[in-house]
N, C-alpha and C positions, 0 to 999 in steps of 0.2 A: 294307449292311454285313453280315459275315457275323457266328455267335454268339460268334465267339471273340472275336470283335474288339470287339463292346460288350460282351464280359463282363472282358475284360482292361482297359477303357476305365471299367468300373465298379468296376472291383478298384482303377483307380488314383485314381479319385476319392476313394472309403473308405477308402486308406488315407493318400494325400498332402490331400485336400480337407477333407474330415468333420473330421478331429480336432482339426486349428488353429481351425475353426471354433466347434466345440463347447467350444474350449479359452475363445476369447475371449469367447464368449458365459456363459460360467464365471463369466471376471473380471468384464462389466460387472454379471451380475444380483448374484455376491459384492458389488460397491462399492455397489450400490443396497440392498441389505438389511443390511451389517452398518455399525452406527453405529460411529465414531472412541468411545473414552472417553472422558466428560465429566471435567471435571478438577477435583483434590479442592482448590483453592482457585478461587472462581469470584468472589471480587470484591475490588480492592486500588486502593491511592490512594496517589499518585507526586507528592510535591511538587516545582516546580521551582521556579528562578529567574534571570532574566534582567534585567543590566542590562548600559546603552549608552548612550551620547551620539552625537549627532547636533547641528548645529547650536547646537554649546555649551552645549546642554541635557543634563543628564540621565533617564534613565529608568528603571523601575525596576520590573518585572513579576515579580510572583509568582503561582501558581496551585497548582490540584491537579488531577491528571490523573484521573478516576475511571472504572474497569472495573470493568465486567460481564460475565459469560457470561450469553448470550442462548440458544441453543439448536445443536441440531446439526441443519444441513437439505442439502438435495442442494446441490452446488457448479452453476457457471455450466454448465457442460459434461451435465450430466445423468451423467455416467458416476460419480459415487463421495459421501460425505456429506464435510463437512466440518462444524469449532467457529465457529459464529459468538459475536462480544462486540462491546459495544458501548462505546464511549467517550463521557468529557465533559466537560467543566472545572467544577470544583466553584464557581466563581463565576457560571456562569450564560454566559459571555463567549462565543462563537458560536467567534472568530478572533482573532488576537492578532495586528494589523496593524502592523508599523515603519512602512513608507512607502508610498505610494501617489503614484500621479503619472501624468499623460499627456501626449502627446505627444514623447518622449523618444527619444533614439538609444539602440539596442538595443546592449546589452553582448554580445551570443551571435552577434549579427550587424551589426556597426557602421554598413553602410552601410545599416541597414532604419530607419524610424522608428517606434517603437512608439505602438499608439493607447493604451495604457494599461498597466501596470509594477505591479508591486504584489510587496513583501519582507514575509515574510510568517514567525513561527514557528509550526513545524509542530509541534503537540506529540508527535506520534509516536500508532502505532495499540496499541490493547487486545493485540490481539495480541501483539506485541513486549513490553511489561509484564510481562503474564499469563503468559512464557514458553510461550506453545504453538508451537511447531515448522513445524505442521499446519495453521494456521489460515489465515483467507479475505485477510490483506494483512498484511503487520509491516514497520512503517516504524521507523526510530529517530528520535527527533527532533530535528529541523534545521532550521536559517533556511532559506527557499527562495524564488524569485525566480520569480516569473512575468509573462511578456510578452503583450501580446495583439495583435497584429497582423493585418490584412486582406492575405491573401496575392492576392485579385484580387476584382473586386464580389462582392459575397453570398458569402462565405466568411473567415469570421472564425478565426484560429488560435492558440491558447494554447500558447505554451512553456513548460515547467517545470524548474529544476534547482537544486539546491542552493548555498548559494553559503559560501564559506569567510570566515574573521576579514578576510582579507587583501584580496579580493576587495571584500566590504561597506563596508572602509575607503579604497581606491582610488577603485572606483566610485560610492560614495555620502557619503563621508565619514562612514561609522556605526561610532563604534568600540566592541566586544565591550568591554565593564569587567571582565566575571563574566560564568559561563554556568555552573550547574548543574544537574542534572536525579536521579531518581531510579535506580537501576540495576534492571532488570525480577527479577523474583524466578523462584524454578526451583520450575516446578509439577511435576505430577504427574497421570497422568489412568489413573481406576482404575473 
């Protein structure tokens, strides 16, 4: 190749190649060194309450949601930091189970038979409480329904989805009586 021809070949590299490069390479080591604001309320508590009948019972759950800010560490991806917090039920309670059951015909898929079912409330993540925007998950909290099905040998598969008043009273006969929960509060991170 002649010299003009790798010099015009290097002039287009420097000016179309180098600088996207050196742009992106910019952003990830920026997301790696500068940390999210920590936020000026780092720990609150969200009572709720939930009652329902089921099988002509009554029930009648109450709890407290309790957040933490735990710290600010790299996110899954490695490219950038994120707020991690940590949540937990001021009673100690793991899971807050309505129903469980197996062997059952699947609501999401009627003609599948589930190995096992489980309604379940979700109290919702720190995140979402805590008002951070930015953070590693923010769930609101909601009953949710999950299936566990063997989709062929050795391969087990969990569905998950929310399920509504209407829905849980249909297909389960669980009727919502009350459902309240606390409204997350508007942080600040300085």
């Amino acid at each position: 190749m002649q010299k003009s021809a790798k010099r015009l070949i290097a002039k287009i590299v420097g000016i179309f190649v180098l600088p996207p490069l050196l742009i992106i390479g910019l952003i990830i080591w920026a997301g790696n060194i500068l940390d999210p604001l920590p936020p000026t309320i780092k720990h609150g508590e969200f009572p709720f309450e939930l009652k329902y009948e089921m099988n002509g019972k009554k029930y009648d759950v109450s709890d407290t949601v309790v957040c933490d800010f735990s710290n600010i560490s790299t996110d899954a991806g490695g490219f950038g930091k994120i707020r991690r917090w940590n949540e937990h039920l001021k009673s100690g309670t793991r899971r807050i189970t309505i129903l469980s059951d197996n062997n059952i015909r699947s609501i999401i898929k009627p003609d599948r038979i589930d190995s096992e079912i489980e309604i379940y409330y979700n109290y919702g993540s720190a995140t979402y409480f805590m008002g951070d925007p930015d953070g590693s998950v923010s769930e609101e909290p909601q009953i949710e329904y999950i299936e566990t099905y063997s989709e062929r040998p050795n391969v087990i598969v969990i569905d998950a989805t929310p399920l509504s008043a209407e829905q849980l009273q249909t297909n389960f006969g669980i009727k919502i009586i009350n459902y309240s929960d606390s409204p997350p509060i508007k942080n600040t991170f300085k």
